[in-house]
KOLGUDREN-422997 format. One line per 10 residues: number of its first residue (from 0); their letters; for each residue x negated, y, z of C-alpha. Coordinates in pm, whole numbers, plus 50000, padded with zeros to 5 digits. Layout:
<pts>
NUM = a = X:Y:Z ~ ... .
</pts>
This chain:
<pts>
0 = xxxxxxxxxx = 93066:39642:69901 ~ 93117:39802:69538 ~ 93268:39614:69228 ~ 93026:39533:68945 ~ 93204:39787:68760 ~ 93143:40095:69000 ~ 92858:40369:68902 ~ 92540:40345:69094 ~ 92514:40630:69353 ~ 92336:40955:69234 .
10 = xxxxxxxxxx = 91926:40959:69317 ~ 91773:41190:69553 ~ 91641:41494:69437 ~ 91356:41471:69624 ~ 91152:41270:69437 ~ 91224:41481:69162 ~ 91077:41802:69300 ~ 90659:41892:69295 ~ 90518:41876:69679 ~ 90605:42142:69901 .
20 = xxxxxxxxxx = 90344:42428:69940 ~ 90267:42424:70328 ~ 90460:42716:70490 ~ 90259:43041:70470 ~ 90136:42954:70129 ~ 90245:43066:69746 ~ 90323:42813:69543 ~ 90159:42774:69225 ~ 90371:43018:68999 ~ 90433:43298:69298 .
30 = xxxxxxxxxx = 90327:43652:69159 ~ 89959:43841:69321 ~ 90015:43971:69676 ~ 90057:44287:69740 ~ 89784:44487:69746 ~ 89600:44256:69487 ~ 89285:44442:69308 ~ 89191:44295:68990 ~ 88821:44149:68990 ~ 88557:44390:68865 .
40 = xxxxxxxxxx = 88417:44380:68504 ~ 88135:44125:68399 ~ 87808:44322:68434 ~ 87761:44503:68086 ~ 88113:44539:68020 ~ 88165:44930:67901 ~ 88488:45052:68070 ~ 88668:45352:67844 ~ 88635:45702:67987 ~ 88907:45933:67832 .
50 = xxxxxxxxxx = 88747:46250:67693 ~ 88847:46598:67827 ~ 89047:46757:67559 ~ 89110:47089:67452 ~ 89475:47237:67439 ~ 89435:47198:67061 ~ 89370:46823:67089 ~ 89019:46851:67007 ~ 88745:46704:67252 ~ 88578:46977:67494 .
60 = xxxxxxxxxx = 88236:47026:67432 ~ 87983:46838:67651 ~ 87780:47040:67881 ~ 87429:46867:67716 ~ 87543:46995:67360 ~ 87613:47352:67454 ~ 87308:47354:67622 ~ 87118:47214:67327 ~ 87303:47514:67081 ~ 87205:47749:67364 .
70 = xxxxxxxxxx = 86845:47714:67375 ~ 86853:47711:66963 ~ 87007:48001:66989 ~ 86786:48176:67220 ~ 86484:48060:66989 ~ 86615:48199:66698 ~ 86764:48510:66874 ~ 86381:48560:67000 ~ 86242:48544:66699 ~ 86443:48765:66482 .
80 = xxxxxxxxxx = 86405:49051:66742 ~ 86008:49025:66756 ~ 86039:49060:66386 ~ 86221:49425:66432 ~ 86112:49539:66809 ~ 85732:49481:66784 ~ 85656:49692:66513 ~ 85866:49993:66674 ~ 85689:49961:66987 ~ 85340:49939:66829 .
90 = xxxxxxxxxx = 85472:50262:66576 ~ 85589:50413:66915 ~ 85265:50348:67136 ~ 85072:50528:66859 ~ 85291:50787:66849 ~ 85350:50902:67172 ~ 85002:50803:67358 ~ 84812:50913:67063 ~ 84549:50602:67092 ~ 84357:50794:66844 .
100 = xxxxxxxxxx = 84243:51075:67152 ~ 83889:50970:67169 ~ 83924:51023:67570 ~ 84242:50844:67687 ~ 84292:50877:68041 ~ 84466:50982:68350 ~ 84175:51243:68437 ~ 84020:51558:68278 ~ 83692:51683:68156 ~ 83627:51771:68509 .
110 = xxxxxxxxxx = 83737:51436:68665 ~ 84017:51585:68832 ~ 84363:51392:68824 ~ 84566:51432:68450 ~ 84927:51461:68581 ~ 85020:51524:68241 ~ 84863:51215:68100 ~ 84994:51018:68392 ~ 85367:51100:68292 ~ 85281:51079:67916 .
120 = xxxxxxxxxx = 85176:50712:67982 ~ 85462:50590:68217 ~ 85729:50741:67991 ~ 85580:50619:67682 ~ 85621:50277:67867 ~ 85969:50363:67952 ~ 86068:50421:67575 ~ 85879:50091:67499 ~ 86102:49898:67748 ~ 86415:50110:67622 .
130 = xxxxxxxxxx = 86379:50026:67299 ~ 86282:49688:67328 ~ 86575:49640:67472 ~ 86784:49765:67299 ~ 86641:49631:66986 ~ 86677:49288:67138 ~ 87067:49364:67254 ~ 87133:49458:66933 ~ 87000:49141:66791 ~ 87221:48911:67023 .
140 = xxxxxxxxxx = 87518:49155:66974 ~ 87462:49099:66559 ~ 87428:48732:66584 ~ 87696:48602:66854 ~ 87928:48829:66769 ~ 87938:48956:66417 ~ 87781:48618:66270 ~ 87965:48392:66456 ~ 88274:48560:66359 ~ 88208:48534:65985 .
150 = xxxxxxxxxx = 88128:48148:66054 ~ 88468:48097:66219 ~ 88313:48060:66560 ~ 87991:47903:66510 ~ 87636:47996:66551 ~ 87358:47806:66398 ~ 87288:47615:66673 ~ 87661:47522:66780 ~ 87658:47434:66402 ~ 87388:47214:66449 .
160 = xxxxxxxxxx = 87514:47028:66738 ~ 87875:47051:66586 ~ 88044:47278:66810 ~ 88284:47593:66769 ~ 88442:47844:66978 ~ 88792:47890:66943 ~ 89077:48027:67147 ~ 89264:47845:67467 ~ 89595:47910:67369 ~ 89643:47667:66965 .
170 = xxxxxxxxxx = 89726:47897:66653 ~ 89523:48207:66787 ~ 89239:48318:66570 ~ 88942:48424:66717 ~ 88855:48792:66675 ~ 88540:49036:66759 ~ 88682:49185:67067 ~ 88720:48746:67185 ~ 88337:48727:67089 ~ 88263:49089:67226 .
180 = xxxxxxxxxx = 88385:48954:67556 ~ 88143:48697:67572 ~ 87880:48872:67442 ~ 87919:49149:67719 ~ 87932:48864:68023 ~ 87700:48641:67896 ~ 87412:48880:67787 ~ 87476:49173:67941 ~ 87597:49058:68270 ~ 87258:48808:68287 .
190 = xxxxxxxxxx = 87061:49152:68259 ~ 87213:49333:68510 ~ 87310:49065:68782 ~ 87026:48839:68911 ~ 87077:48471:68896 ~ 87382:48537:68685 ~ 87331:48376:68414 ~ 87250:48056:68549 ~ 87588:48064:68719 ~ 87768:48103:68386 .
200 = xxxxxxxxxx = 87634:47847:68225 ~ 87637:47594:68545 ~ 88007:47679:68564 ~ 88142:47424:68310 ~ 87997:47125:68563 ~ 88275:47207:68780 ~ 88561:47403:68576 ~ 88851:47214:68550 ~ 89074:47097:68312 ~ 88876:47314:68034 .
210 = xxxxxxxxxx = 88539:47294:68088 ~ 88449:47651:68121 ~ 88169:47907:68146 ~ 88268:48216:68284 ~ 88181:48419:67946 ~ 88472:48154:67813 ~ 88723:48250:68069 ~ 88693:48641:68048 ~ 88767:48572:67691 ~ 89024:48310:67688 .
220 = xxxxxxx = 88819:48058:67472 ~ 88699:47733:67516 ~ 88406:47508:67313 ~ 88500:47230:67128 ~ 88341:46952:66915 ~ 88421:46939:66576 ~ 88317:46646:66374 .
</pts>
């Protein structure tokens, strides 16, 4: 028995407390378990996909946009050398065959065989195909090289689609002998090497970290956007 004057005995603690979770169960502020995944996105939601950069900080150019400034390119490369190559071949048909022989043929007076008009024809068409070539080498030589060097990298159709060529390693300018290298894998290898040319451009789809064709890695450049 306690005197009136003696403090009542402390309460249980018990009652104080929230229920207790069932064993094998988090309470209600225990962190995720491990190996939690976070739910996936609401349908729509646009997740951010970091873009490829160059070592210069600028963003690599996409495959679709080079390939857009390619075929430009080739258009306007194409048309500039029909402008110079077809009248040289038309001034050298008539000057070699001699269309104005009122008897062209590969046989005589006599019907016999014309060896010499055989081989006049066949290497009239070989200086045709020389120089048409050439002609149209010289073009692309002109154009991705020595123009695209006075425009600081760009042709008119990586101008268009705001691209530029500049050097892997930052601070380097770009020079001919950079744009000579390219010119020489890209255009001449494609002549000379079947099914090259598809291969070079096909080779930025799986070039990592820079995102390059092989014309780009024999001369240590890579594409960039610019704007």
């Amino acid at each position: 028995m306690t005197s009136p004057s003696s403090p009542p005995p402390p309460a249980d603690p018990a009652h104080l407390r929230g229920p207790v979770p069932p064993q094998g169960q988090p309470g209600p502020w225990a962190g995720q378990p491990t190996g939690w995944v976070p739910p996936p996105p609401p349908p729509g939601a646009r997740s951010f996909i970091p873009v490829p950069l160059a070592p210069n900080g600028q963003p690599l150019a996409r495959f679709g946009d080079r390939l857009l400034a390619y075929l430009l390119d080739g258009l306007i490369v194409s048309a500039i050398a029909m402008i110079f190559t077809v009248p040289m071949v038309i001034v050298l048909m008539f000057t070699v065959v001699g269309w104005n022989d009122p008897s062209p043929g590969f046989t005589d007076a006599y019907g016999e065989p014309d060896l010499d008009a055989f081989l006049r024809f066949f290497s009239t068409m070989f200086v045709v195909f020389v120089a048409f070539f050439v002609g149209n080498m010289l073009v692309t030589y002109l154009y991705l090289v020595e123009y695209q060097l006075r425009r600081g990298g760009e042709t008119v159709g990586k101008r268009v689609l705001k691209l530029r060529v500049v050097k892997v390693q930052p601070g380097q300018a770009l020079t001919r002998g950079d744009l000579t290298k390219r010119w020489a894998v890209e255009r001449v290898g494609g002549v000379f090497i079947p099914m090259f040319s598809y291969l070079d451009g096909l080779w930025q789809l799986w070039d990592k970290p820079l995102q390059q064709c092989l014309h780009d890695k024999a001369a240590q450049t890579v594409v960039v956007k610019v704007g």
